[in-house]
NUFI-139731 format. One line per 5 residues: for each residue x, y, z of N, C-alpha, C, O. Coordinates in steps of 0.001 Angstrom, whole numbers, padded with zeros to 6 digits. Layout:
N
X:Y:Z:X:Y:Z:X:Y:Z:X:Y:Z ~ ... .
END
This chain:
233
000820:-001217:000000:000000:000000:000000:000854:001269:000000:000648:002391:-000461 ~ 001989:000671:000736:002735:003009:000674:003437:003024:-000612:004350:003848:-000571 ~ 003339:002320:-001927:003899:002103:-002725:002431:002876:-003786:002454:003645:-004747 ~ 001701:002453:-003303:000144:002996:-003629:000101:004552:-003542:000008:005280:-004530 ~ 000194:005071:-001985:000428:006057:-001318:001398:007027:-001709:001341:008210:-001371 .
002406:006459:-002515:003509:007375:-002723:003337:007975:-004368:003737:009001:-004918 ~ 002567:006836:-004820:002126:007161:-006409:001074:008547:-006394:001343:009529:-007085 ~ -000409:008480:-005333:-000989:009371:-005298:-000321:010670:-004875:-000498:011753:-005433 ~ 000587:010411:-003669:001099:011972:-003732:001830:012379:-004876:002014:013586:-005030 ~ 002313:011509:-005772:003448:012412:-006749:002123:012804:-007577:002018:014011:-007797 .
001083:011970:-008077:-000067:012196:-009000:-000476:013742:-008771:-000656:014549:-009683 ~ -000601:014037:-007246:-000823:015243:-006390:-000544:016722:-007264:-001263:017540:-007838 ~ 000998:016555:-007000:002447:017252:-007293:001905:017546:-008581:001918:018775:-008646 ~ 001301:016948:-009946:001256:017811:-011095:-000174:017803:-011718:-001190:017109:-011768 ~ 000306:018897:-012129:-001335:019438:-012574:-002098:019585:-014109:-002466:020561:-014762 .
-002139:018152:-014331:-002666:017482:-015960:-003207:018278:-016660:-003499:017812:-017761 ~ -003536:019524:-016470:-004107:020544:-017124:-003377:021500:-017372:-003861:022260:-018210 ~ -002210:021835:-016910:-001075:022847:-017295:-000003:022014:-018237:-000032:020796:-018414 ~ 000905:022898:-018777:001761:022291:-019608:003272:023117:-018927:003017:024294:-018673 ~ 004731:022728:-018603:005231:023164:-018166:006606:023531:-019109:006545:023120:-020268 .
007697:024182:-018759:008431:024606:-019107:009295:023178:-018980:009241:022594:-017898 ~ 010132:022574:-020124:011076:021566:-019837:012397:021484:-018254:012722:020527:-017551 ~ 012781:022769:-018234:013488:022699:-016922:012526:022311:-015644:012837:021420:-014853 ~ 011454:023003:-015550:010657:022572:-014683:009633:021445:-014648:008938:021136:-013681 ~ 009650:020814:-015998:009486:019547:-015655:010515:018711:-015771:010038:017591:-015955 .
011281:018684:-015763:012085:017656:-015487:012506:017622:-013476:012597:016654:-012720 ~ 012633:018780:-013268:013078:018912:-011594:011564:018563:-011139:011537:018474:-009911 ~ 010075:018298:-011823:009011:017671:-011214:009204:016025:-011563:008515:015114:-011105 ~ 010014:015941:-012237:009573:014513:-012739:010935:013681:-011447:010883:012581:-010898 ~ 011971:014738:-011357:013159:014287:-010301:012332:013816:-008876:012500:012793:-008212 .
011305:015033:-008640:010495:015311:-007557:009360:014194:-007291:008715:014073:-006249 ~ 009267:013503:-008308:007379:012380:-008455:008227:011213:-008172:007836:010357:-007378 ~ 009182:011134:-008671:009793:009578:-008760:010087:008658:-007881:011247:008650:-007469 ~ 009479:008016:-007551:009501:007197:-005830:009521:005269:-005916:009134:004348:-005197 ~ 009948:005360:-006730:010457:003758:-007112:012026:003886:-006127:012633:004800:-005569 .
012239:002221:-006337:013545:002185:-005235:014334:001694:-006082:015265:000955:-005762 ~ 014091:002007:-007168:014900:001646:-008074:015345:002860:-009203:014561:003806:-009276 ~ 016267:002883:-009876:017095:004331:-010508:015815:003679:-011813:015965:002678:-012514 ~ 014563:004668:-011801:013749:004780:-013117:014233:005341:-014167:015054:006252:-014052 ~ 013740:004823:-015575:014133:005125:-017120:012941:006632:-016699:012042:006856:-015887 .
013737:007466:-017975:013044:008786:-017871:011983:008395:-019535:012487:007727:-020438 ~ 011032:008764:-019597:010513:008290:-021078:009947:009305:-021371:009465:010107:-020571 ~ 009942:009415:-023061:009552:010242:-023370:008267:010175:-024443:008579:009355:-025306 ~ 006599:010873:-024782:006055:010204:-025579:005345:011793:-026333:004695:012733:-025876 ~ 005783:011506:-027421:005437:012940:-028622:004130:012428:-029670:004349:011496:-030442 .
003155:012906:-029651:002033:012482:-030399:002290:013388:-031773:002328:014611:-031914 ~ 002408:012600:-032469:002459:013591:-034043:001496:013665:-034808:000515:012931:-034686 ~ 001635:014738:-035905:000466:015553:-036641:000379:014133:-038148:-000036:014243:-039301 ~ 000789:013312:-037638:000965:012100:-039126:-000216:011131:-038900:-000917:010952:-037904 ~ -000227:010486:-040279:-001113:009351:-040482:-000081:008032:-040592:000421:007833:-041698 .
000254:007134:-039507:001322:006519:-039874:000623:005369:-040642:001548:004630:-040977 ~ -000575:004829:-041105:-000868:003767:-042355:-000564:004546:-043800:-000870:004122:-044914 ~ 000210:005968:-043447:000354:006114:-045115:001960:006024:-045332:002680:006899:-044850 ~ 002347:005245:-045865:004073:005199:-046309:004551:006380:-046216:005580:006219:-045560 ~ 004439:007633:-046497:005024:008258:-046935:005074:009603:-045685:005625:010682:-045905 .
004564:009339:-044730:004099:009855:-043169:004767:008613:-041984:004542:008529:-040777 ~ 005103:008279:-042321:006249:007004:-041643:007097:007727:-040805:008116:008293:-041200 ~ 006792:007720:-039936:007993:008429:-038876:009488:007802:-038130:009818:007651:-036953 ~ 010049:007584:-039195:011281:006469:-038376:012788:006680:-038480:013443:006891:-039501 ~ 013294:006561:-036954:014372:006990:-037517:015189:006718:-036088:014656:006058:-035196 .
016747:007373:-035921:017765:006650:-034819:018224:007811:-034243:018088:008835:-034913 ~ 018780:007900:-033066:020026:009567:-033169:020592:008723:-031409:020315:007767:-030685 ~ 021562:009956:-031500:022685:009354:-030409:022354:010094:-029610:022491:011276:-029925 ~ 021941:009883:-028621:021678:010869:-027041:023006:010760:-026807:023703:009748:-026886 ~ 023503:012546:-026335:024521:013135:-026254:024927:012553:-024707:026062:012144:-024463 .
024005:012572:-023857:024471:012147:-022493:023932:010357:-021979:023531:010004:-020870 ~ 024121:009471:-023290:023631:008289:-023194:022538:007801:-022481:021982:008751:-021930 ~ 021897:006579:-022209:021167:006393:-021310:020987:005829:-020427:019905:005366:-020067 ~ 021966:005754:-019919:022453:005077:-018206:021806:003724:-017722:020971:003319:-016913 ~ 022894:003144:-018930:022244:001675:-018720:023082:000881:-019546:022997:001335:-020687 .
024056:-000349:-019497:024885:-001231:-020115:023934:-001917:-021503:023040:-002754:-021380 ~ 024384:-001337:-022731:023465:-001807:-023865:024634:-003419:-023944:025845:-003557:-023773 ~ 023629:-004292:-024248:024207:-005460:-025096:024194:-005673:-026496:023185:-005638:-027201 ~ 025566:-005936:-026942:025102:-005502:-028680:025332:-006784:-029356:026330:-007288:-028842 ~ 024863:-007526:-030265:024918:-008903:-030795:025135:-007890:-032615:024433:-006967:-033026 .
026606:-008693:-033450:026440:-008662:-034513:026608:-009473:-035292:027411:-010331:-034925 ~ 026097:-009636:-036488:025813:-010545:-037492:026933:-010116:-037989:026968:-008888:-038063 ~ 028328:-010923:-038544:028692:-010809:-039650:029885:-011568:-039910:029880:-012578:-039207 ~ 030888:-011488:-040628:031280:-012660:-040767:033222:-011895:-041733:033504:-010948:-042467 ~ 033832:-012808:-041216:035678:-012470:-042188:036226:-011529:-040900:036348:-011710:-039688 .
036541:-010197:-042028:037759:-009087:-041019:036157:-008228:-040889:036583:-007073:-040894 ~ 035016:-008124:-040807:033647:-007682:-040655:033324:-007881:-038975:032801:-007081:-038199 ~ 033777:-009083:-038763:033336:-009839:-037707:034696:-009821:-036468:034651:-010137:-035279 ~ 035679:-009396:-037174:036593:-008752:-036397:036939:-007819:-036311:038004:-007556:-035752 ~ 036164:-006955:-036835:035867:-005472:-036344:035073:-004859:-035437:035106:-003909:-034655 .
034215:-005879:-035871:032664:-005953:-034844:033377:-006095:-033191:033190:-005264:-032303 ~ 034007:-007036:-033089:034576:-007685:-032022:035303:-006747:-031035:035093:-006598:-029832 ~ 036433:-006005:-032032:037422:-004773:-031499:036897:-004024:-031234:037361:-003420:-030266 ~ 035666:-003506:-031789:034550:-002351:-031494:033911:-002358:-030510:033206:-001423:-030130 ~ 034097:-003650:-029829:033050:-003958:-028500:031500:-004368:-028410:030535:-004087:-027698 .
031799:-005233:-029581:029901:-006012:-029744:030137:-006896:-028728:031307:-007052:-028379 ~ 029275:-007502:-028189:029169:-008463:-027196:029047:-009698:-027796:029671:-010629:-027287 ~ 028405:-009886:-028725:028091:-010928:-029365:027896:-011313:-030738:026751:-011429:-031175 ~ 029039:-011549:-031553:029702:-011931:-032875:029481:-013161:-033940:030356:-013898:-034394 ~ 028850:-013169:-034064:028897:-014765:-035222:027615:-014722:-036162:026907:-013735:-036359 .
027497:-015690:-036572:026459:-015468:-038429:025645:-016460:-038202:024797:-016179:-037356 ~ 025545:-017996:-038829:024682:-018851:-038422:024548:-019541:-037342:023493:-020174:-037306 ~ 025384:-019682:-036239:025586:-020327:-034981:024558:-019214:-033897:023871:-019431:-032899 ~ 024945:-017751:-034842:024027:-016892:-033727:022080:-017030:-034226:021132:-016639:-033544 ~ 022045:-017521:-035224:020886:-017609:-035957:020241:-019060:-035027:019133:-019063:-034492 .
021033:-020002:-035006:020673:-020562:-034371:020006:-020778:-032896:019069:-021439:-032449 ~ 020870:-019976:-032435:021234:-019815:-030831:019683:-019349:-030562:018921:-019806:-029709 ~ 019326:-017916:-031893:018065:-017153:-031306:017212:-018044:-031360:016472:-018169:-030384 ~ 017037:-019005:-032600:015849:-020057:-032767:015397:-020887:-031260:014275:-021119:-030810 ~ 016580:-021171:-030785:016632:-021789:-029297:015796:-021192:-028385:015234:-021852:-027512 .
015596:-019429:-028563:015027:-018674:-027873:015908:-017659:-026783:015372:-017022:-025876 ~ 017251:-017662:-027061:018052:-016229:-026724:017908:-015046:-027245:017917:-014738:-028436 ~ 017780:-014413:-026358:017628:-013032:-026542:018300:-012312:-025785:017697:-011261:-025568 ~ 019425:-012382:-025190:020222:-011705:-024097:020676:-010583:-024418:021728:-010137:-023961 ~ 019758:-009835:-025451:020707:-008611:-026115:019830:-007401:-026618:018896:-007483:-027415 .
020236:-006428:-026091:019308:-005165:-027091:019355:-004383:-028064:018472:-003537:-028205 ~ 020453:-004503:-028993:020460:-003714:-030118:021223:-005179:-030902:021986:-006052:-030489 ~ 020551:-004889:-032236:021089:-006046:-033466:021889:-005644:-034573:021182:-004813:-035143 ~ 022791:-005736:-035110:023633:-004959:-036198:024176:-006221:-037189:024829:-007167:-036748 ~ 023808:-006072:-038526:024393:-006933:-039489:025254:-006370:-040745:025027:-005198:-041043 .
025879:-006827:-041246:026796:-006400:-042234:025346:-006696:-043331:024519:-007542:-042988 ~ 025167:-005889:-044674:024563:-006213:-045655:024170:-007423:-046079:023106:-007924:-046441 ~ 025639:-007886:-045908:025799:-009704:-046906:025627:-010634:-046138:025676:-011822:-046457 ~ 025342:-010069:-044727:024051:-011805:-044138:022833:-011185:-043570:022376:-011618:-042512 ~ 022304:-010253:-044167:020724:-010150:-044365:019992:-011370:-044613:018960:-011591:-043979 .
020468:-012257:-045554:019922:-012849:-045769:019891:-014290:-044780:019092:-015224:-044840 ~ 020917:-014119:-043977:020932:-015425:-042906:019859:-014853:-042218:018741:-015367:-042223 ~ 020187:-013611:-041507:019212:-012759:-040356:017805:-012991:-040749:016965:-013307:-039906 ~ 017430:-012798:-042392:016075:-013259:-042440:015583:-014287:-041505:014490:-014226:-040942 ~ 016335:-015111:-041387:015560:-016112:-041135:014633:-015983:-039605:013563:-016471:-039242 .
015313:-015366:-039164:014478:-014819:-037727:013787:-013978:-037256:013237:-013729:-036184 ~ 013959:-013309:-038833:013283:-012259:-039006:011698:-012075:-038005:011062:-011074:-037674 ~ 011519:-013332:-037793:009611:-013232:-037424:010032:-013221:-036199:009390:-012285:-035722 ~ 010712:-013656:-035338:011836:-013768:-034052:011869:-012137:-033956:010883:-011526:-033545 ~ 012900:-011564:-034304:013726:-010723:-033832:012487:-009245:-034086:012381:-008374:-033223 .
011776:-009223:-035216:010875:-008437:-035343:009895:-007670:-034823:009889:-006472:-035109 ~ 009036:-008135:-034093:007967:-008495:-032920:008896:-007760:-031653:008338:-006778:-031163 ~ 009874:-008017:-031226:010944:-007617:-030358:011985:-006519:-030660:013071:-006482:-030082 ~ 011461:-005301:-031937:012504:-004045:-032192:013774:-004601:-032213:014732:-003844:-032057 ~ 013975:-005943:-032401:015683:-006280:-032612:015492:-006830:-034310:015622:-008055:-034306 .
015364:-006574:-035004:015806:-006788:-036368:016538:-005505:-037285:016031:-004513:-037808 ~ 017856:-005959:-037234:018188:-004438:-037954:017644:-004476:-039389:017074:-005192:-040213 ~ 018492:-002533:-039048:017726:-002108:-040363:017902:-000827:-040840:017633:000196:-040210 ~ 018463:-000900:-042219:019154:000208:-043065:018585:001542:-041981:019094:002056:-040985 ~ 017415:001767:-042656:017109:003576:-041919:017116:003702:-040803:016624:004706:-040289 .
017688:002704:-040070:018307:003222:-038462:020158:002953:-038316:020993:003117:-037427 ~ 020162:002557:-039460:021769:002432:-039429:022418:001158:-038612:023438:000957:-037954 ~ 021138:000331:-039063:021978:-000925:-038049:021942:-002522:-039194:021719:-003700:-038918 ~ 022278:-001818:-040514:021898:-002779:-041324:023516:-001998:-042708:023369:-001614:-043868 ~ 024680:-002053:-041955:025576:-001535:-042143:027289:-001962:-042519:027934:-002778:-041860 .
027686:-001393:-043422:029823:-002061:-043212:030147:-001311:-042690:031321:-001335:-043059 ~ 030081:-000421:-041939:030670:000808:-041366:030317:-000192:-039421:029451:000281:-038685 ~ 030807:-000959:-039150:030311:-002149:-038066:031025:-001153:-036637:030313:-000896:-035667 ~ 032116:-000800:-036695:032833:-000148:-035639:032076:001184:-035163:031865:001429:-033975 ~ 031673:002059:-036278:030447:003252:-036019:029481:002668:-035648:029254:002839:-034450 .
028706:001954:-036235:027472:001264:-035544:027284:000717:-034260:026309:001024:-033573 ~ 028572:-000455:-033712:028746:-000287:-032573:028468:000495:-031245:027669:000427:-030311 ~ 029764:001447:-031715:030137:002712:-030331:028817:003275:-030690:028261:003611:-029645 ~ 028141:003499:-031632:027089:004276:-031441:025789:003734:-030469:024990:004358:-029771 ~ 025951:002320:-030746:024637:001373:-030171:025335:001746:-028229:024705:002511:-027498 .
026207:001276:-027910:027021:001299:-026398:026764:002711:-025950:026536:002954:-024765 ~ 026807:003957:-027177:027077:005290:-026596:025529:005435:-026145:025599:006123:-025126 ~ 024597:005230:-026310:023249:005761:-025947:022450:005858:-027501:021815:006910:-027571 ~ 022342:005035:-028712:021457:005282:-029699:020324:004804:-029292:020256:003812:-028566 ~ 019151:005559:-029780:017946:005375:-029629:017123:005128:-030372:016433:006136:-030525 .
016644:004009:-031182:015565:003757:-032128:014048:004762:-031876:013620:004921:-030733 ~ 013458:005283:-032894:012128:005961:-032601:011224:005685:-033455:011525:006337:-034455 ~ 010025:004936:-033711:009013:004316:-034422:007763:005047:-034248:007306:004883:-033116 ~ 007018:005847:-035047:005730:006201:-035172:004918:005149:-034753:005207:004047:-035219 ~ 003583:005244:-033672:003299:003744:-033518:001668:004004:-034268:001489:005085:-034830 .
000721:003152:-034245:-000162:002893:-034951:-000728:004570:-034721:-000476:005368:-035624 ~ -001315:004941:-033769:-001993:005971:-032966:-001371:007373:-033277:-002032:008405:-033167 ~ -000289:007354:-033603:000588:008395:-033945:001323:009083:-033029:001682:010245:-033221 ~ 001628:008332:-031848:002706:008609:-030830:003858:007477:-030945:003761:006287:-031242 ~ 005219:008433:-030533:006303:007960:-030424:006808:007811:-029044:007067:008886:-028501 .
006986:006887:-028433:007654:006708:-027239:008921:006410:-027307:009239:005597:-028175 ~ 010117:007046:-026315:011583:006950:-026744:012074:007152:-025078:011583:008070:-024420 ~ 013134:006158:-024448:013867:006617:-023390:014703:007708:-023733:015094:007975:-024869 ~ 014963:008344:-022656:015653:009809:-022691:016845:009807:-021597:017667:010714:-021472 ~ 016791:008678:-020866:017447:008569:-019747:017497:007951:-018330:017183:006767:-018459 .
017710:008185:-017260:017562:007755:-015695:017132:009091:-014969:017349:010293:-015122 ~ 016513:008396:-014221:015924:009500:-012914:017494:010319:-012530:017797:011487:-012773 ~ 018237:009353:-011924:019748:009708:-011400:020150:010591:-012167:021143:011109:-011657 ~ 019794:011248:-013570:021090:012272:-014236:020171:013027:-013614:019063:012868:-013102 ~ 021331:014335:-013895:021366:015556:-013540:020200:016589:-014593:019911:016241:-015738 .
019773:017577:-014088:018429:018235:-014932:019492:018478:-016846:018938:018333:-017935 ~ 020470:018719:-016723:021060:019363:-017785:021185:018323:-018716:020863:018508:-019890 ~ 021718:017000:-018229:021511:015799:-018974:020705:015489:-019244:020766:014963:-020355 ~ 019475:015494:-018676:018401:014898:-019400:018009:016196:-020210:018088:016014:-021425 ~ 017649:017327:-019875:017775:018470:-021254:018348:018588:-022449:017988:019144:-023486 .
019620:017774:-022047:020122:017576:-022932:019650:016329:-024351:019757:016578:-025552 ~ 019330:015512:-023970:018958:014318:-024131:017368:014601:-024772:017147:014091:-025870 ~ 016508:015219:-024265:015206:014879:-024175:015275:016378:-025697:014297:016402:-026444 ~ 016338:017352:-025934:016473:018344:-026950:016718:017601:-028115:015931:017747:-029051 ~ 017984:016573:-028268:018435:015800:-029363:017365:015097:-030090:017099:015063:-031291 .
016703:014430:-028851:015309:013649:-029518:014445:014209:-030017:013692:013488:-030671 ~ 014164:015486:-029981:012914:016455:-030552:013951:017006:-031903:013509:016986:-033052 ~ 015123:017406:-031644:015570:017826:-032921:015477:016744:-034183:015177:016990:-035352 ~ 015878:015299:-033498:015450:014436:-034870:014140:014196:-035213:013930:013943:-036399 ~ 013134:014217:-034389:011850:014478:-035050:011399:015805:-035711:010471:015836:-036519 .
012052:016827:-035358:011556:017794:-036158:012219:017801:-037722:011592:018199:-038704 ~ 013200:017438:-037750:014007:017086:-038665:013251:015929:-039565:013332:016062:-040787 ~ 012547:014841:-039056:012200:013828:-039717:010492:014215:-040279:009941:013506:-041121 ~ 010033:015044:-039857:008683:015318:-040348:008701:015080:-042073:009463:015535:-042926 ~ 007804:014387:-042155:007125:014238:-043288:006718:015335:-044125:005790:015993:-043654 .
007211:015751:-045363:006631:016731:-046158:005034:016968:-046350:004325:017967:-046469 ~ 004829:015672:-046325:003472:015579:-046880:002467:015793:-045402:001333:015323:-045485 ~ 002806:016389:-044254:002270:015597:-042827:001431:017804:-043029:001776:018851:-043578 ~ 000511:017399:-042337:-000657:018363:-042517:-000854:018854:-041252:-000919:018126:-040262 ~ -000986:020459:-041222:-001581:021067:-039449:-000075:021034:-038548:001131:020849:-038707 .
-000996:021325:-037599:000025:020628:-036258:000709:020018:-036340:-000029:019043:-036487 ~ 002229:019378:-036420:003203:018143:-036363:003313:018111:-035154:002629:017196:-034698 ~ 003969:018796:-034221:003811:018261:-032977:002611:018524:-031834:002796:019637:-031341 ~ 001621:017962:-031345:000503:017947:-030846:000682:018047:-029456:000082:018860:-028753 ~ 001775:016955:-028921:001784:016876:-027466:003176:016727:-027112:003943:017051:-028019 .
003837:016234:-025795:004843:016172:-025593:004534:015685:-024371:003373:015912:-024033 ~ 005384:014924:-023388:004980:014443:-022099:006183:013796:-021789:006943:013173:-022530 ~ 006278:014133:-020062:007730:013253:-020030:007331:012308:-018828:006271:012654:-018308 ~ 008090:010891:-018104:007404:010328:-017152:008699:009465:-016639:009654:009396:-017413 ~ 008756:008987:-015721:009693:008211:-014941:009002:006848:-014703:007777:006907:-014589 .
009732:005314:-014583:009126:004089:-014898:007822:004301:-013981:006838:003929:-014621 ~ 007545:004677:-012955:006354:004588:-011673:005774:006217:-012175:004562:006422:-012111 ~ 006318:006863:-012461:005898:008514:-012282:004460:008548:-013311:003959:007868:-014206 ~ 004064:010287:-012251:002654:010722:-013669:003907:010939:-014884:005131:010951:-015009 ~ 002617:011101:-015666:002894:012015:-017046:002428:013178:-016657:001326:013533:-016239 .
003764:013914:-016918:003938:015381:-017007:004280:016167:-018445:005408:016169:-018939 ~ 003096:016849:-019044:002914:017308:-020210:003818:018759:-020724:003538:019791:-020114 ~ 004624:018821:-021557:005319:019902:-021289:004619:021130:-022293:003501:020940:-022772 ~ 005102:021935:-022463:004917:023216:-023235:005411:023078:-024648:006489:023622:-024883 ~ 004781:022414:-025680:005260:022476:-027030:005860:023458:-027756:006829:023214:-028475 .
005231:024899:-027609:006101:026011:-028122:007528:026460:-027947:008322:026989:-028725 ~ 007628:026007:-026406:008431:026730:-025390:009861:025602:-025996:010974:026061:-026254 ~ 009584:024451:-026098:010513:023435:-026229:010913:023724:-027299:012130:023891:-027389 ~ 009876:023939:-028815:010382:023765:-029775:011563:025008:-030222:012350:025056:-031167 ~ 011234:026149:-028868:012335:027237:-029121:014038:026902:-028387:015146:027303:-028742 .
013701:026192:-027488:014990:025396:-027378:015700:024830:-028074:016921:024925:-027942 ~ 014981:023888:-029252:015921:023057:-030198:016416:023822:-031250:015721:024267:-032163 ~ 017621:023975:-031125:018361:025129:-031860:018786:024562:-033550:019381:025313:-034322 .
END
């Protein structure tokens, strides 16, 4: 029950009908957070798109500048001096059909997937596997790549996949409760700059509608769309 108790008072603390300035919500969202555990900070942007039309597809990757405070595991597909690059780069987990296998078994010990071009076609095969689970790479996020050593450090440094979902909100981690207000400002700016950047030509009205930020237990705290979008420089 004080686990109950501690949710209603933070619920208390913000006021679903105002929209706030990003500095000040983030030092509310520091303020709500009452898990005993260091919570993911999340972030969820409702956009002005129709995502059943191809061409309003909202998808895309970027590197949070102050990572996201959390040990990524990286598994890559590939195979020769590919696969020993992968390795030097610091993938966790290296090999071509033995790893194809392994997943069939039902491993999944890993959160970001990276393949060289030329075993796409092994990776198919799990495709229905790895899919369902945001682990199937893939060209327009840059994880379907020969450039294996960039892809890497980028996956370890804090990259963030972002998917338009049916409804037309994007949900994306931004971080941990534990950083500091400037880090996650930091962090929660990069992610709005690649969506503003990724808008659809064809996308009509309003593009950005809402904005909201929340901690794993925390409310949603709605921020100030104008105010933000004058931040992203």
């Amino acid at each position: 029950m004080a686990v109950g108790k501690k949710h209603t008072e933070a619920k208390g603390k913000v006021d679903r009908e105002s929209t706030y300035a990003l500095d000040e919500a983030l030092a509310l969202l520091k303020e709500t957070a009452h898990a005993k555990f260091d919570e993911t900070v999340d972030m969820a942007v409702r956009l002005g798109v129709d995502p059943r039309k191809a061409d309003q597809m909202v998808r895309g990757a970027v590197v949070l500048p102050n990572g996201l405070g959390k040990t990524v595991r990286v598994v890559v597909f590939a195979k020769g001096e590919k696969a020993q690059e992968a390795t030097a780069a610091g993938a966790d987990f290296v090999g071509g059909e033995d790893l194809v296998e392994k997943i069939k078994e039902g491993w999944f010990d890993f959160d970001t997937a990276i393949a060289t071009p030329d075993m796409m076609g092994t990776v198919g095969k799990i495709g229905r596997l790895l899919g369902p689970r945001g682990l199937m790479p893939n060209p327009k996020v840059g994880t379907v790549t020969f450039e294996v050593t960039r892809a890497v450090e980028e996956a370890k440094s804090g990259k963030v996949e972002y998917r338009v979902e049916k409804a037309g909100i994007i949900h994306a981690p931004v971080g941990k409760v534990s950083f500091d207000v400037e880090k996650l400002q930091g962090n929660v700016l990069a992610l709005m700059d690649a969506l503003i950047k990724a808008k659809p030509s064809t996308a009509k009205g309003t593009y950005l509608k809402k904005v909201s930020l929340s901690s794993t237990m925390g409310p949603g705290i709605n921020l100030d769309v104008p105010a933000l979008q004058a931040l992203v420089k």
